[in-house]
N, C-alpha and C positions, 0 to 999 in steps of 0.2 A: 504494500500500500504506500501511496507518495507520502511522504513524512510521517514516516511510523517511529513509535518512541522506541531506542535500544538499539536503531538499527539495523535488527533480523527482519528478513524478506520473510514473513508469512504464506503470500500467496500458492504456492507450492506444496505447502505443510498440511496434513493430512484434517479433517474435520473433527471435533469433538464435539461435545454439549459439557458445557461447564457451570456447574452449581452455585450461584451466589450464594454469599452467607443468609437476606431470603429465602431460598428454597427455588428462585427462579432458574431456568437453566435457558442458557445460552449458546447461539452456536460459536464456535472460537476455531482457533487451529493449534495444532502438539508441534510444540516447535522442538521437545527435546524431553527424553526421561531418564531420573537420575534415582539410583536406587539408593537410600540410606539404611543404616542401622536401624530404625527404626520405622522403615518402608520405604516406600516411594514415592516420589514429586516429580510432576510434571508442570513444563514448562508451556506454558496456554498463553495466545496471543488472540487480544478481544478487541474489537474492530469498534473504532466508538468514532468522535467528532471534538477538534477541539478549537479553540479561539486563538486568531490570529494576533490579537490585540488589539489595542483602542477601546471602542464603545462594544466589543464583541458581535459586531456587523457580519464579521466576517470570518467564514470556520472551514475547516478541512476537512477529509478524512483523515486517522491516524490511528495507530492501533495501541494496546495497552499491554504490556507484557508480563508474568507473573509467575512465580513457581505454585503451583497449589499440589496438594497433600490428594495422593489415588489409593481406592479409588473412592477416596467420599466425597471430592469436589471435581470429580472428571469422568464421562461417562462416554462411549464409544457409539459412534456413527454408526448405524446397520450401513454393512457392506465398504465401510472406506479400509483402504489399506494400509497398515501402521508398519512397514517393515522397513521404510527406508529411516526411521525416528530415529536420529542420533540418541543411542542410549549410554548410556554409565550406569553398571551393575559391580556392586560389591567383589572386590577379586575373591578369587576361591581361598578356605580359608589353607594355611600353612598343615606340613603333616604334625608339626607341635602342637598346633592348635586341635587339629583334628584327636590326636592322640591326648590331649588333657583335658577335650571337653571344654566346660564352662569353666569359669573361674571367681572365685569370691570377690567381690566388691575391698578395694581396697578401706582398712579405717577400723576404729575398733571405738566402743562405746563404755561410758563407766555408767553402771546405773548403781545410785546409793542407797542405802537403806538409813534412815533417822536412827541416830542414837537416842540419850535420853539419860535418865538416872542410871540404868543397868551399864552403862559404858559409853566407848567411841562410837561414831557410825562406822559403820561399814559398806565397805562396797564389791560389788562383782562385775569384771572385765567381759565385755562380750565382743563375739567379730559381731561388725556393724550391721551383719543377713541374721543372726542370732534370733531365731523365733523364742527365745527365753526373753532377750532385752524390751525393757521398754521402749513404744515408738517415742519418735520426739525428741531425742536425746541428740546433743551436737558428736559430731565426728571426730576423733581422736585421731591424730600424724601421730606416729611410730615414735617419736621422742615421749611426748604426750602418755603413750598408752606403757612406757613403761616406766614412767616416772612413775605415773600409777599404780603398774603393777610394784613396783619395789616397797609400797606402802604396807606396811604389817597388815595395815586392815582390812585392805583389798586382796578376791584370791581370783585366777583365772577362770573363766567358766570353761570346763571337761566338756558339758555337750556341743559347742561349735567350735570346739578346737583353737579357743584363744589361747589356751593355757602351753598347746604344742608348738603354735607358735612363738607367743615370746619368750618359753623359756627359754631357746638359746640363746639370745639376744641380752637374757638377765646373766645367763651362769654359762656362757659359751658356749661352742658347737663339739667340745671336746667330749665322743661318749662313753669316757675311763674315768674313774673315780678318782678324785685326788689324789685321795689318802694314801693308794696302791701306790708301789715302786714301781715302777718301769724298766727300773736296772735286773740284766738278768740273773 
């Protein structure tokens, strides 16, 4: 379209129907889709009118560009063909990745428990995915979580495996007992 905003030549770009935040849907063109972590967006170019300036006498065409979230604001043409779309998909993941799976959320959480007459408070160290921790709680940097844990009153929580994590980090990665001789 002659002065279109962004630059991109639309007219080529295959049809779509794109969903205002209304509910109205419009026709528009896929000018690109990019696959994220947390889905896909597509790049929709919506053919509108805008003012040249002055008293607004005088207007163009021009189109409006946008990335929207598919497929709940982007819905497909019966019959147009979507193969030539410049896409961007997620590369495939690593064979490390593949071989360890998902992985814990980095951050560790203190939740406290009120003292009182009978003593100190106390507290228990949780990793921050820890279905025992309370929500709500701010996140704790690895400095953070073992000045904590070094605290008498805090102890690690065994069921999400904070406790195996920091203890090396407290008492080293060495796993011979002190006491033992080494000499033979």
């Amino acid at each position: 379209m002659p002065g279109s905003e962004g630059g991109s030549e639309a007219s080529g770009a295959p049809p779509v129907w794109v969903v205002l935040p209304d509910g109205q849907e419009v026709r528009g063109r896929l000018l690109a889709r990019r696959q994220l972590a947390d889905g896909w967006r597509y790049r929709v170019a919506l053919p509108l009118y805008r003012n040249l300036g002055g008293e607004g006498l005088e207007v163009e065409a021009a189109q409006y560009e946008v990335w929207v979230r598919a497929p709940e604001h982007v819905r497909p043409v019966e019959g147009a063909d979507y193969t030539g779309v410049p896409t961007t998909a997620l590369p495939a993941p690593s064979l490390v990745d593949m071989a360890l799976g998902p992985r814990r959320p980095a951050g560790w959480v203190l939740a406290k428990s009120g003292g009182g007459r009978r003593g100190p408070s106390r507290a228990v160290l949780h990793a921050v995915d820890c279905t025992e921790a309370p929500p709500g709680l701010p996140v704790l940097r690895v400095e953070q979580a073992l000045t904590a844990a070094e605290h008498p009153a805090t102890r690690a929580c065994a069921l999400c495996g904070a406790a195996t994590e920091l203890d090396p980090l407290l008492r080293g990665f060495d796993p011979h007992d002190e006491d033992t001789d080494a000499s033979p």
